[in-house]
MITIMI-945493 format. One record per atom (N, C-alpha, C, O, CB): residue in one letter; x, y, z. Coordinates in steps of 0.05 Angstrom, whole numbers, padded with zeros to 5 digits, always signed. Glycine has a CB too. Example, Ala and Ser with C-alpha at 12.3 -4.5 7.8 and 13.67 -1.06 7.14 Angstrom:
A+00264-00114+00156 A+00246-00090+00156 A+00264-00066+00156 A+00285-00066+00169 A+00226-00089+00181 S+00257-00045+00142 S+00273-00021+00143 S+00258+00001+00157 S+00268+00023+00161 S+00282-00012+00114 
// end
This chain:
X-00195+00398+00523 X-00222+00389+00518 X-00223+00358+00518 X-00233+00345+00537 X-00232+00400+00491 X-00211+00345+00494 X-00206+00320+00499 X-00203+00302+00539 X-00217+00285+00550 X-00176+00321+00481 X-00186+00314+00546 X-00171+00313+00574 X-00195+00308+00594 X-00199+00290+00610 X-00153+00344+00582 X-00209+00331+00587 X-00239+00338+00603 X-00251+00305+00597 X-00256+00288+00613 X-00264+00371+00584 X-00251+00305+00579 X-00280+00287+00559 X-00271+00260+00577 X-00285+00250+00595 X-00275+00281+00511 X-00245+00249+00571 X-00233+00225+00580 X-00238+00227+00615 X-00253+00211+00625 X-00200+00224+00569 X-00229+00241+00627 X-00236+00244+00654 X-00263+00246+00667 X-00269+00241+00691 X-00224+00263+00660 X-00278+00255+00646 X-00324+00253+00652 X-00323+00220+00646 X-00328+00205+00665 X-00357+00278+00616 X-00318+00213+00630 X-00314+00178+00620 X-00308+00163+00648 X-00325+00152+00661 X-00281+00171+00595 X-00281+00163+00654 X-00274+00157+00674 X-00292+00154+00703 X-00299+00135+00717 X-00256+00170+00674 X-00295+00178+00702 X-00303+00184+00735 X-00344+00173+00730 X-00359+00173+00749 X-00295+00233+00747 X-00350+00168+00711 X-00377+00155+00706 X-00380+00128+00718 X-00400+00121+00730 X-00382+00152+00675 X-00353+00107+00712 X-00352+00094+00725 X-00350+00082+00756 X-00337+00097+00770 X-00346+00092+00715 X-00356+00069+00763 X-00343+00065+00797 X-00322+00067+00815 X-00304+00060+00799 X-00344+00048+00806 X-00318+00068+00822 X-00286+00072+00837 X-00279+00044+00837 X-00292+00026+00848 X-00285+00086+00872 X-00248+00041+00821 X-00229+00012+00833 X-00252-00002+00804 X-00254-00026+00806 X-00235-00004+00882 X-00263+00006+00789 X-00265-00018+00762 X-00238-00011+00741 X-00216+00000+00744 X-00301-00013+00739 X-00249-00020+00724 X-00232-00025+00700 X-00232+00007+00691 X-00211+00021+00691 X-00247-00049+00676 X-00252+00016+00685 X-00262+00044+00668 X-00256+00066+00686 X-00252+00087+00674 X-00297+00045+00661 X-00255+00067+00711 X-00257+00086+00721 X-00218+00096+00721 X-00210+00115+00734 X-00276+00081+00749 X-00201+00081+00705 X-00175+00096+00700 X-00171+00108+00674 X-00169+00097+00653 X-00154+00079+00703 X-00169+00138+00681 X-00166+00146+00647 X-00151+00136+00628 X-00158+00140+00604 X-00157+00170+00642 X-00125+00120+00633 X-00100+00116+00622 X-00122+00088+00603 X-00116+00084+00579 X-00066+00107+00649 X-00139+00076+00612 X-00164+00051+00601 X-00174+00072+00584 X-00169+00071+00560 X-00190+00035+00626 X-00185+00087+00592 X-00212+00097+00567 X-00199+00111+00545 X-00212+00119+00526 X-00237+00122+00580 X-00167+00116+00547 X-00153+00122+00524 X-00151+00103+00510 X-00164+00103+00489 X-00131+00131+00527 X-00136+00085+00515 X-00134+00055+00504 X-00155+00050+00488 X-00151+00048+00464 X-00134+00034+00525 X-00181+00046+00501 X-00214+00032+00493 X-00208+00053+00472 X-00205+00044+00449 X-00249+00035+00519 X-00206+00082+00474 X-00225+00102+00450 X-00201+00098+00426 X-00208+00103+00403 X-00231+00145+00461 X-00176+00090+00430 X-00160+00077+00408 X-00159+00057+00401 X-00154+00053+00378 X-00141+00079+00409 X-00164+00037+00418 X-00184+00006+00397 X-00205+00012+00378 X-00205-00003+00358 X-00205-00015+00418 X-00221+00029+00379 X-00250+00029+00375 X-00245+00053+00349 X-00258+00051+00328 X-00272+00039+00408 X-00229+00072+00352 X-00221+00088+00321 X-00205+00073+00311 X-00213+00070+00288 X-00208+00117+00320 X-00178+00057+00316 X-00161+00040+00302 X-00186+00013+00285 X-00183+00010+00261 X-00136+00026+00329 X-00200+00003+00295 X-00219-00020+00282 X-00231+00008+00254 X-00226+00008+00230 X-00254-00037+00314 X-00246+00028+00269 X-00257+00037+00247 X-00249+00040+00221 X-00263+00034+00202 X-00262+00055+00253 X-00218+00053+00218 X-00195+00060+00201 X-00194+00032+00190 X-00198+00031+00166 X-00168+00072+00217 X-00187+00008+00203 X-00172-00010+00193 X-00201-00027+00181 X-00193-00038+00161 X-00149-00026+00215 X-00227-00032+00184 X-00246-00035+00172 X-00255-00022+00143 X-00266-00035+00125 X-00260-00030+00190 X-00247+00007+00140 X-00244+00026+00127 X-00231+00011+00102 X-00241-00001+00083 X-00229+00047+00141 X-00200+00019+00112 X-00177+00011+00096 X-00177-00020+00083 X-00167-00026+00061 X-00152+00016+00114 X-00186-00035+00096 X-00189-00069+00088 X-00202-00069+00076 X-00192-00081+00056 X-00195-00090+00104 X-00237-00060+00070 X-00252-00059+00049 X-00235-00046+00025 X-00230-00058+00005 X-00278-00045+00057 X-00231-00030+00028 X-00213-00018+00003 X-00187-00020-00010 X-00177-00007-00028 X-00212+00003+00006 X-00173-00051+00011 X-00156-00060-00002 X-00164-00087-00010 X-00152-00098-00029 X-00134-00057+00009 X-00182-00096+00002 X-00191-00117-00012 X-00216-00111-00040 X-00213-00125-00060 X-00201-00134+00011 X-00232-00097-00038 X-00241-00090-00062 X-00219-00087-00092 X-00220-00096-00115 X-00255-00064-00055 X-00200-00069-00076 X-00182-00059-00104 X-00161-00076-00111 X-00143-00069-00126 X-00167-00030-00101 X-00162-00106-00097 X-00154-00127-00102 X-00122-00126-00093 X-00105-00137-00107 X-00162-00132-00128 X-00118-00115-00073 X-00091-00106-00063 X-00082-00127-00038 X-00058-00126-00029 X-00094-00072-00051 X-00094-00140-00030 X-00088-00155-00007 X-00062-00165-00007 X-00048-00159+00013 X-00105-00175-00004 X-00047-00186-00030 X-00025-00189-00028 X-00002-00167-00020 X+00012-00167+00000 X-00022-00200-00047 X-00004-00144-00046 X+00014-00129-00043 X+00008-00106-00014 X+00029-00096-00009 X+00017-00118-00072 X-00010-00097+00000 X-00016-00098+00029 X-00007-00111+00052 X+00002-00103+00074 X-00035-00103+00030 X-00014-00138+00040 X+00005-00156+00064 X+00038-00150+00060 X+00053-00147+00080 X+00000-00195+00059 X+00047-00147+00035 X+00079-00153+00035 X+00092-00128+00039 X+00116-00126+00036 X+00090-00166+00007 X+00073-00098+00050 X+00086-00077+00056 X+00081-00077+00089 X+00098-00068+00104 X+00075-00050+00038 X+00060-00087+00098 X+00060-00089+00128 X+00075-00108+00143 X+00078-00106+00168 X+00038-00093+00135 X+00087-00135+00123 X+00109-00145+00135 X+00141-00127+00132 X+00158-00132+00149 X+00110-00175+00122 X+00145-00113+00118 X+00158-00094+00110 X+00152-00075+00143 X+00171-00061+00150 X+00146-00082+00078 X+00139-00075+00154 X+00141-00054+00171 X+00164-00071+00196 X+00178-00054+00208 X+00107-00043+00182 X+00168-00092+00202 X+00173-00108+00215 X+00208-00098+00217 X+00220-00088+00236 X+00163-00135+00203 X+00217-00104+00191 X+00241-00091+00180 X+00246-00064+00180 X+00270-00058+00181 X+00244-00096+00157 X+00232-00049+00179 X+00235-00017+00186 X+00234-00006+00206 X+00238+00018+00208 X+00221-00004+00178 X+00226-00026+00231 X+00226-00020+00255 X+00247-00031+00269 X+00253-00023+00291 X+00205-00025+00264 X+00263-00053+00257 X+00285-00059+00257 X+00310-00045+00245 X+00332-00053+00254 X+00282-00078+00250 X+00311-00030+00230 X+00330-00009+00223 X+00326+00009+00234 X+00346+00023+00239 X+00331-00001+00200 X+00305+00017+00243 X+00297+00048+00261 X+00314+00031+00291 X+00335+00043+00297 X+00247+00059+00266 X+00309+00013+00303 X+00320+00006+00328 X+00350+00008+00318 X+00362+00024+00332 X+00309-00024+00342 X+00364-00003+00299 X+00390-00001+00294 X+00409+00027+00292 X+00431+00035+00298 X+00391-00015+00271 X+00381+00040+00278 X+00396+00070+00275 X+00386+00085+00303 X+00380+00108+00300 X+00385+00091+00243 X+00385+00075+00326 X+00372+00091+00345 X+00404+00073+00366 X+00415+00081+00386 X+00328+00085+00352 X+00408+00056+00355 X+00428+00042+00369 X+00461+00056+00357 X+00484+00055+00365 X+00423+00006+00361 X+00448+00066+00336 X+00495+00072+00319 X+00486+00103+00325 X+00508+00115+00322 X+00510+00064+00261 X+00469+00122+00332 X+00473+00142+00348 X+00473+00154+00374 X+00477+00177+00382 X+00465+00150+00342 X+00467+00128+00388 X+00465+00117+00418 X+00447+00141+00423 X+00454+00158+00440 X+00496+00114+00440 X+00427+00143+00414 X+00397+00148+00427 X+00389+00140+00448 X+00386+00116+00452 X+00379+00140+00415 X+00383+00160+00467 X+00369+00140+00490 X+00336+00134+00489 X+00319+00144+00474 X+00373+00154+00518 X+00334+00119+00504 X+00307+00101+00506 X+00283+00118+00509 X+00263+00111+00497 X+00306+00081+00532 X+00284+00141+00525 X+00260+00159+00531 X+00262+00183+00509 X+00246+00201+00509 X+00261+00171+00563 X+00284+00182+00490 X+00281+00206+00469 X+00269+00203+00455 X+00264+00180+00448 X+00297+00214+00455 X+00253+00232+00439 X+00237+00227+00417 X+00254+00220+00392 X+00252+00237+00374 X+00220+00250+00412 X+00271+00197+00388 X+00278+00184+00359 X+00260+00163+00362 X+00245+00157+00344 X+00311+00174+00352 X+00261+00146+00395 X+00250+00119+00394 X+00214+00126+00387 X+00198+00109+00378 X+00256+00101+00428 X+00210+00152+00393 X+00180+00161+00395 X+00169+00170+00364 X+00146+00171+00356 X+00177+00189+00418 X+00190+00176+00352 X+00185+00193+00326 X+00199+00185+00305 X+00191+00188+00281 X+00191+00219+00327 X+00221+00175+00313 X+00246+00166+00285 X+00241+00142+00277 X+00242+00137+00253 X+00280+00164+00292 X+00233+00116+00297 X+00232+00095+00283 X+00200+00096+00264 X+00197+00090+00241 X+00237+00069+00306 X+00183+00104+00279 X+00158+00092+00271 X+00159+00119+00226 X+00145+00114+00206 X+00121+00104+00309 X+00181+00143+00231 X+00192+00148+00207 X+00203+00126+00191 X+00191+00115+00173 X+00211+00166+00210 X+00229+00118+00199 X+00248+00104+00188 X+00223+00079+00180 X+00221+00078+00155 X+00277+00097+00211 X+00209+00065+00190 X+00191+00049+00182 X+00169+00052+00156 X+00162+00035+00140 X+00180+00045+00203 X+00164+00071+00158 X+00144+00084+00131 X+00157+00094+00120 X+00144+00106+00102 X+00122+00103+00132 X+00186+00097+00118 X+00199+00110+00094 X+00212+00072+00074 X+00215+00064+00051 X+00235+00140+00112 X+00215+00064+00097 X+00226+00032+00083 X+00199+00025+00073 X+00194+00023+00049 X+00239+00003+00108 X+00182+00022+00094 X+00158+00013+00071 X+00159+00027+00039 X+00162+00015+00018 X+00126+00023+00085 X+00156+00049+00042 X+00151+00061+00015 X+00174+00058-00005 X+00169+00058-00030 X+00146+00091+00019 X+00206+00055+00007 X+00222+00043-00012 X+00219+00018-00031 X+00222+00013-00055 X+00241+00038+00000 X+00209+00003-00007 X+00207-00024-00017 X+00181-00034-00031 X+00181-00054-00046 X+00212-00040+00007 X+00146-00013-00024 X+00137-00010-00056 X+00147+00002-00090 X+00143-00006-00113 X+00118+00004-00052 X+00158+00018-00081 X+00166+00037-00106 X+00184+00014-00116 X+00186+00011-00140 X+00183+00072-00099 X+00199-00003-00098 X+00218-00028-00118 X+00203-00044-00132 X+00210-00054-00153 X+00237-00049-00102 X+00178-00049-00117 X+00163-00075-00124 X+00151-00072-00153 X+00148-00089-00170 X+00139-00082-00101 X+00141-00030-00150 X+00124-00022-00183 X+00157-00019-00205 X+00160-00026-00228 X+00098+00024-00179 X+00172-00009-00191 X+00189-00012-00208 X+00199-00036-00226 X+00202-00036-00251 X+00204-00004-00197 X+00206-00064-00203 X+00213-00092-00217 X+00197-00102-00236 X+00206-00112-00257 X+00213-00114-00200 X+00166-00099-00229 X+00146-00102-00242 X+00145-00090-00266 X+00134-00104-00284 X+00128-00096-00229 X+00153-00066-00272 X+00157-00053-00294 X+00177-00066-00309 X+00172-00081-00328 X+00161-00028-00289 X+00205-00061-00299 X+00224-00068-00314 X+00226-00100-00322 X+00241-00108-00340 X+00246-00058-00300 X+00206-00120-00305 X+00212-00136-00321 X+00190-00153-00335 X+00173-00135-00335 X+00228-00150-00308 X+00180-00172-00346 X+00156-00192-00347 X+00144-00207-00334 X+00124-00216-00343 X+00157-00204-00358 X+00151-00213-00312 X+00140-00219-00275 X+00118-00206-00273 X+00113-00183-00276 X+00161-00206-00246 X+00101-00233-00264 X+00080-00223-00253 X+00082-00214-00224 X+00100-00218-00207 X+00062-00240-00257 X+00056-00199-00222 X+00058-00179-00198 X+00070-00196-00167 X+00086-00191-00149 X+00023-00164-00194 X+00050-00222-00176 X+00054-00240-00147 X+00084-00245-00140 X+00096-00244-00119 X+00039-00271-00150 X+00094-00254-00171 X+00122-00268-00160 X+00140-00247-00153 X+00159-00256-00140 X+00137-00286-00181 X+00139-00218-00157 X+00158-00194-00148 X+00144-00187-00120 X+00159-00181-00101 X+00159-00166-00171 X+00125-00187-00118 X+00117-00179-00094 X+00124-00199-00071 X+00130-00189-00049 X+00091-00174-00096 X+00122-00229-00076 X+00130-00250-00062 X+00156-00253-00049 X+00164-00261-00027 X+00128-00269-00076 X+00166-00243-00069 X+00205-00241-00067 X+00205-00220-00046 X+00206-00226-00022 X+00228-00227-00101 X+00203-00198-00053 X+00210-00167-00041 X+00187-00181-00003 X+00197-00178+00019 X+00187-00125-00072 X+00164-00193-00006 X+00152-00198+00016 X+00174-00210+00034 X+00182-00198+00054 X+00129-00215+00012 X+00185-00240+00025 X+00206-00255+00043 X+00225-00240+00038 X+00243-00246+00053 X+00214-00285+00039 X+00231-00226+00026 X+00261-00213+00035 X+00261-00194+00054 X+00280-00190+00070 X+00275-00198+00012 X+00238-00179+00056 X+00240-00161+00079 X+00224-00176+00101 X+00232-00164+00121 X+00227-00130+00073 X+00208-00195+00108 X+00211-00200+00133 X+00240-00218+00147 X+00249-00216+00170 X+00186-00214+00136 X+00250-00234+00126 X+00281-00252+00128 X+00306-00230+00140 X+00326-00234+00153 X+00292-00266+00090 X+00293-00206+00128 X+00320-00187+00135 X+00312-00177+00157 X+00329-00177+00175 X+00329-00162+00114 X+00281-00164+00165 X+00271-00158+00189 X+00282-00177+00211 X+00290-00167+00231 X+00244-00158+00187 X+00282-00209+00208 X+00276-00222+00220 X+00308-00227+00244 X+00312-00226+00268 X+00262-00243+00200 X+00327-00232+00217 X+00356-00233+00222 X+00365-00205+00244 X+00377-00205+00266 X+00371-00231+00188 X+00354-00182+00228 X+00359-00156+00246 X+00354-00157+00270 X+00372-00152+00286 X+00346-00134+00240 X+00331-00163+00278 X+00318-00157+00297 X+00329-00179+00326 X+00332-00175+00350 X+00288-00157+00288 X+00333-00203+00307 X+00352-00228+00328 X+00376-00207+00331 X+00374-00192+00350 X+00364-00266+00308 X+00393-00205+00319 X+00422-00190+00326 X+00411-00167+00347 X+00408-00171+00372 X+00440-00173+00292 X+00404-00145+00336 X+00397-00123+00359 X+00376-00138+00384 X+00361-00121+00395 X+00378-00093+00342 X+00373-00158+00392 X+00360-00159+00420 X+00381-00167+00435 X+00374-00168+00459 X+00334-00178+00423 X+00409-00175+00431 X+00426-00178+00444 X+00429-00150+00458 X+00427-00149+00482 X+00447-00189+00430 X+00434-00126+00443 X+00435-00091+00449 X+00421-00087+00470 X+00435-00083+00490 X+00423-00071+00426 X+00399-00088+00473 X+00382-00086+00491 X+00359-00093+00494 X+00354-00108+00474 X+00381-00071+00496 X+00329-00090+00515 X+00311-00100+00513 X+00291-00081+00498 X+00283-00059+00505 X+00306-00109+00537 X+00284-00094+00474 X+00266-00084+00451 X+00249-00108+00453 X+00254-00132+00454 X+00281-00078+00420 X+00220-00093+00455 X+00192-00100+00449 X+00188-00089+00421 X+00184-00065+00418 X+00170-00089+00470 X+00188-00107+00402 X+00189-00102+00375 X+00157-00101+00367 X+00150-00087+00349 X+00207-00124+00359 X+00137-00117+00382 X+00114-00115+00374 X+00102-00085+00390 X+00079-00078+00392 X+00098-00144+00379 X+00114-00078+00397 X+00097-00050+00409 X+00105-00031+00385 X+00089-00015+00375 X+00109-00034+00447 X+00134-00033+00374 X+00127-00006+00349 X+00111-00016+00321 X+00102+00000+00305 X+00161+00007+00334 X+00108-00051+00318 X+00091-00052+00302 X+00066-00051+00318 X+00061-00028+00325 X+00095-00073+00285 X+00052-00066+00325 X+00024-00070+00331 X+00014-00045+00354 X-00010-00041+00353 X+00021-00103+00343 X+00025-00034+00368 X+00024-00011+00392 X+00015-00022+00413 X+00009-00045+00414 X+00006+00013+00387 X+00014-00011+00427 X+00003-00021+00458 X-00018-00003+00472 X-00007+00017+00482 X+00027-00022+00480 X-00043-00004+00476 X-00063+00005+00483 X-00061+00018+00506 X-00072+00039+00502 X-00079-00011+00483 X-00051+00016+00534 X-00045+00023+00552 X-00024+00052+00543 X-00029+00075+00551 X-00036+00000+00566 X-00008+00048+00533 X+00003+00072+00524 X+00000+00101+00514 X+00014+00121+00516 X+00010+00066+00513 X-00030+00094+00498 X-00033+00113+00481 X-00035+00142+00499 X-00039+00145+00523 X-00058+00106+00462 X-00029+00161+00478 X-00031+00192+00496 X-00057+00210+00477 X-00067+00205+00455 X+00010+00216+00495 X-00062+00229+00494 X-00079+00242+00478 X-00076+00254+00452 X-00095+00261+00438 X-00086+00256+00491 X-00050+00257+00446 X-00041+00260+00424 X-00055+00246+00399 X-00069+00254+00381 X-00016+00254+00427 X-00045+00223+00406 X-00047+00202+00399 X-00070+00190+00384 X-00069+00173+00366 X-00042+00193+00416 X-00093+00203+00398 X-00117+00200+00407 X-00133+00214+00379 X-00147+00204+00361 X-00120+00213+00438 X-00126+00236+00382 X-00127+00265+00360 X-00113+00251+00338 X-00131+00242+00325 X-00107+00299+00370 X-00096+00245+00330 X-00090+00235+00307 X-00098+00219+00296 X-00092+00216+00272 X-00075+00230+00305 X-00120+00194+00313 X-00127+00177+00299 X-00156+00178+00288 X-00166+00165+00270 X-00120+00157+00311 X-00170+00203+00307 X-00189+00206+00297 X-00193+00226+00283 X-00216+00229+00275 X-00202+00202+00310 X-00165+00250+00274 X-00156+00255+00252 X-00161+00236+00221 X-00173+00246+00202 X-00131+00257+00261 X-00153+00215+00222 X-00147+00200+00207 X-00169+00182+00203 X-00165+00166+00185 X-00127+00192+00213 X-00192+00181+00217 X-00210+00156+00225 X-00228+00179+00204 X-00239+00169+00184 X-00220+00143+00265 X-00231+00211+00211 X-00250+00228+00191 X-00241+00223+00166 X-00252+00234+00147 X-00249+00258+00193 
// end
């Protein structure tokens, strides 16, 4: 159904523009639910006064996508398998979530305010991201901003369904 929908899109346009390639109107219809979500989610982390600790788990993703490339490298994974498709963008939201649960934890255990634990745990995981990710580009050629930020041209219909899964 989807498949259908994207291909009436397409073929609306003219032959030889921009629009008239489906692999574009996937892209466009995942810009346009990704803004919605992240419009969504920004009001409601900035209302609930979360912005710092927001920012210091999405630099955190940086580093989790850097351990996901490392552990895709010490099991010699290849490039077209679903680990690089499925394991890192895991291994990344599982570090994120380690590295909140440390931040409510430090916060607990000690008298630190929220900023200065969250500040720490922020530069430490992009410094460690940062270091990682220099060492493994020697390994091979990794586009590190495509498992954070994604790449529009890519998206699949899958893809597509999930976000506007998530955009409801």
């Amino acid at each position: 159904m989807l498949h259908d929908f994207i291909q009436s899109i397409a073929g609306m346009a003219p032959e030889g523009t921009f629009l008239s390639q489906p692999f574009v109107v996937q892209g466009f219809l995942a810009v346009i639910l990704v803004s919605l979500i992240c419009g969504a989610v920004g009001s409601l982390v900035v209302g609930n006064r979360m912005a710092f600790f927001s920012d210091a788990l999405a630099h955190c993703a940086f580093a989790g996508v850097a351990l996901g490339l490392l552990s895709g490298l010490l099991m010699s994974a290849e490039r077209e398998s679903n680990f690089y498709r499925l394991g890192i963008p895991l291994v990344m939201v599982g570090f994120g979530a380690v590295v909140g649960l440390a931040i409510a934890y430090v916060r607990e255990q000690t008298g630190l305010a929220s900023d200065t634990v969250i500040g720490v745990f922020f530069a430490g995981a992009i410094g460690f991201g940062a270091v990682l990710s220099k060492s493994l580009s020697q390994y091979g050629n990794f586009n590190v901003e495509n498992f954070i930020f994604g790449n529009p041209v890519t998206v699949g219909e899958d893809d597509i369904l999930l976000l506007f899964g998530l955009a409801v």
